[in-house]
C-alpha positions in Angstrom: -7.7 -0.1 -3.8 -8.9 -3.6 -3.1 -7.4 -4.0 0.5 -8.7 0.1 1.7 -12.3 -0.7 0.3 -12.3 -4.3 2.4 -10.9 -2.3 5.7 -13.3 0.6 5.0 -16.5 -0.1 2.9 -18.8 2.7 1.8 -16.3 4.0 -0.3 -14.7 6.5 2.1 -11.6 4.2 2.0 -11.3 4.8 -1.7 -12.1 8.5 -1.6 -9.0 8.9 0.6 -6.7 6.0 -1.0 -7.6 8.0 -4.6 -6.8 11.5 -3.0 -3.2 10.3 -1.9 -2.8 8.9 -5.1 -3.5 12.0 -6.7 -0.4 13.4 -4.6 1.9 10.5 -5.2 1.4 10.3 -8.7 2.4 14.2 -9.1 5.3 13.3 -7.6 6.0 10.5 -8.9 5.9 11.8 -12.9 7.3 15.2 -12.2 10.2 15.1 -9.6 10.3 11.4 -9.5 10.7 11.2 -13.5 13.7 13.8 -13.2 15.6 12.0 -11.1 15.1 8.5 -12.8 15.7 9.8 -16.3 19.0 11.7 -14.6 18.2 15.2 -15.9 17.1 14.1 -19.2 13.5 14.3 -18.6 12.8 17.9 -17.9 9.8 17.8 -17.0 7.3 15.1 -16.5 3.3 16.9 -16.3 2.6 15.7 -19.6 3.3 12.4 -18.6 1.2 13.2 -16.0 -2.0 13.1 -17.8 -2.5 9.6 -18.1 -5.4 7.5 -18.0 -4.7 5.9 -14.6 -4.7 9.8 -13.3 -7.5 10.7 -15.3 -9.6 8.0 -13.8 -8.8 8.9 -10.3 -10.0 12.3 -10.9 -13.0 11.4 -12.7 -13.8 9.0 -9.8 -13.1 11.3 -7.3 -15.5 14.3 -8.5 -18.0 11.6 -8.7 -17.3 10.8 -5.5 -17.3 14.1 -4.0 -20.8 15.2 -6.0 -22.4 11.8 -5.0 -23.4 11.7 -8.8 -26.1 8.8 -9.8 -24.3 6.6 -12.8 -26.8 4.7 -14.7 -27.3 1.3 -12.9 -26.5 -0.6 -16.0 -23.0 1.4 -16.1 -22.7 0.9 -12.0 -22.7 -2.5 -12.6 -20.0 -2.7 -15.4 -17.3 -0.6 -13.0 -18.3 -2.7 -10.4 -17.0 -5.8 -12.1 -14.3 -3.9 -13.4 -13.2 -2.9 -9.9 -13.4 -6.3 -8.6 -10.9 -7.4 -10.8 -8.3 -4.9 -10.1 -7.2 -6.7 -7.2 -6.0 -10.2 -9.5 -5.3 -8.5 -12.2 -3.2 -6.4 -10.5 -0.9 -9.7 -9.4 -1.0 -10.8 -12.5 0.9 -8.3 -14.0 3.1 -7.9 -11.0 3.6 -11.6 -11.6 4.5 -10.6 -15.5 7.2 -8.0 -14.8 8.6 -9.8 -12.0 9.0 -13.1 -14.7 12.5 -12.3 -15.7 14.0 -11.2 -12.0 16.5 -13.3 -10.8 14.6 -14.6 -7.5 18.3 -15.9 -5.9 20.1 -12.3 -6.2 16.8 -10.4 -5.2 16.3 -12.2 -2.0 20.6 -12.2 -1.1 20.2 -8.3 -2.5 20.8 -6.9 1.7 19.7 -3.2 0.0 16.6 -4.0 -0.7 15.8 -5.3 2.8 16.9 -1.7 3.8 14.6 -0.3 1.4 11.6 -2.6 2.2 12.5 -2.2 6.0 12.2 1.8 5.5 9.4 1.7 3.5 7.0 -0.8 4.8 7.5 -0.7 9.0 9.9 2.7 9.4 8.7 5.7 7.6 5.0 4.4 8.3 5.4 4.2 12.1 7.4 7.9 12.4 4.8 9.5 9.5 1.8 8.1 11.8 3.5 9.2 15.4 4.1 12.5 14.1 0.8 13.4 12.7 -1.0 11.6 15.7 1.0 13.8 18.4 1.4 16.7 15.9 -2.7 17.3 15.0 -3.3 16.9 18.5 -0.8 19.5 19.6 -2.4 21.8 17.0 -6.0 20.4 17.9 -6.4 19.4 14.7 -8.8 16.2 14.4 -8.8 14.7 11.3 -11.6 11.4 10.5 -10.0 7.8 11.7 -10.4 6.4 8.5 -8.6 9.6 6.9 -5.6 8.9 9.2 -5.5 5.1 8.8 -5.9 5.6 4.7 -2.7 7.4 5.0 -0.5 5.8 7.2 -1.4 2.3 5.0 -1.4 4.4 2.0 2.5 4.9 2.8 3.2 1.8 4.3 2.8 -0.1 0.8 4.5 -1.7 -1.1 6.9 -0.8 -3.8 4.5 0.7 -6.5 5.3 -1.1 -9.9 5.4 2.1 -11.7 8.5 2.4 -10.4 9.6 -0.7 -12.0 8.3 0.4 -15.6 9.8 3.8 -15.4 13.4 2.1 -14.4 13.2 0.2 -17.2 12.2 2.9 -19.3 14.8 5.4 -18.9 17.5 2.7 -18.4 18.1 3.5 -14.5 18.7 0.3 -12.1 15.9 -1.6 -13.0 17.0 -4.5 -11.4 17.2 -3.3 -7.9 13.6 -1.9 -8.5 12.6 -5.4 -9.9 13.9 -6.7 -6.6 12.7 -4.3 -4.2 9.5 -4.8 -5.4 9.0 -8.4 -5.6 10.6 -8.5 -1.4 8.5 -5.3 -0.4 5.3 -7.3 -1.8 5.8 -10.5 -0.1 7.2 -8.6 3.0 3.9 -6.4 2.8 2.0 -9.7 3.8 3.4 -9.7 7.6 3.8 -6.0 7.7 0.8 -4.2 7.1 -1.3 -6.1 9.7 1.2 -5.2 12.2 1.2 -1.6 11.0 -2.9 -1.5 11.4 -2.3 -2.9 14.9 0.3 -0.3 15.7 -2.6 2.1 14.3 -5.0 0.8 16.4 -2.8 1.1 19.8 -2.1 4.7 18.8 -5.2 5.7 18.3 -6.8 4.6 21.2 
């Protein structure tokens, strides 16, 4: 979570990032993998268990017990997590090789998609909660509620690209959507953190 630990440092904005993960992912290989593989995949906890999920729970508890790693070991993750952010575009850059660039950018679908994904379902998700915590008096931290709202207003997630592919659903259009969504994301989510900021004042 690169851009959540530069907007929040401490490590708060990870805590929260790694906690909606946790709840994305669940989704994502359980209902998510249903629908992709059309029925075919009955069920998708086993695939569940991976190491990217195992890693945010492991991270998380030692978040959450404030656990002392050795410094020797906190200095390996460290490097590690600073290349997550490259590395990361790197193999976005690697699945996105093949993709026709022409019929993803004249694809007008995917501008729907990236258009409810990136600016609509963020703004309603964040009115809603902002109006509907305080109707219930509900306060919740700021950096909680931004985590979120960005946190939804992402990107495509490239999973959703290798899982297409993987049970033979429209890979394509995924390919697509997520090669606009990440260069839309670059205008976007600066004017979804202002929009954050003006509601929350």
């Amino acid at each position: 979570f690169p851009l959540l630990d530069a907007l929040f440092p401490g490590g708060m904005g990870i805590f929260y990032g790694a906690i909606y993960q946790l709840a994305s992912n669940s989704v994502t290989f359980t209902y998510g993998l249903i629908k992709l593989s059309a029925g075919t995949q009955k069920s998708g906890w086993r695939s569940l268990f991976n190491a990217n999920f195992i890693a945010l729970v492991l991270g998380t508890i030692v978040l959450i017990t404030n656990v002392k790693m050795p410094q020797p070991m906190m200095i390996a993750f460290e490097g590690l997590g600073k290349c997550t952010g490259p590395l990361s575009m790197v193999y976005i850059g690697a699945m996105l090789a093949g993709l026709n660039i022409r019929k993803a950018i004249t694809n007008s679908s995917v501008y729907l998609l990236s258009f409810n994904k990136l600016l609509l379902g963020p703004v309603v998700l964040a009115t809603a909660y902002f109006f509907g915590l305080k109707l219930l008096g509900i306060e919740i931290s700021k950096t909680a509620f931004y985590v979120l709202i960005l946190q939804a207003a992402m990107p495509c997630q490239t999973i959703i690209v290798v899982l297409s592919h993987r049970y033979n659903s429209d890979y394509p259009l995924a390919g697509s959507n997520l090669f606009v969504s990440t260069i839309l994301s670059i205008f976007t989510l600066p004017i979804i953190y202002l929009f954050l900021d003006w509601l929350h004042v």
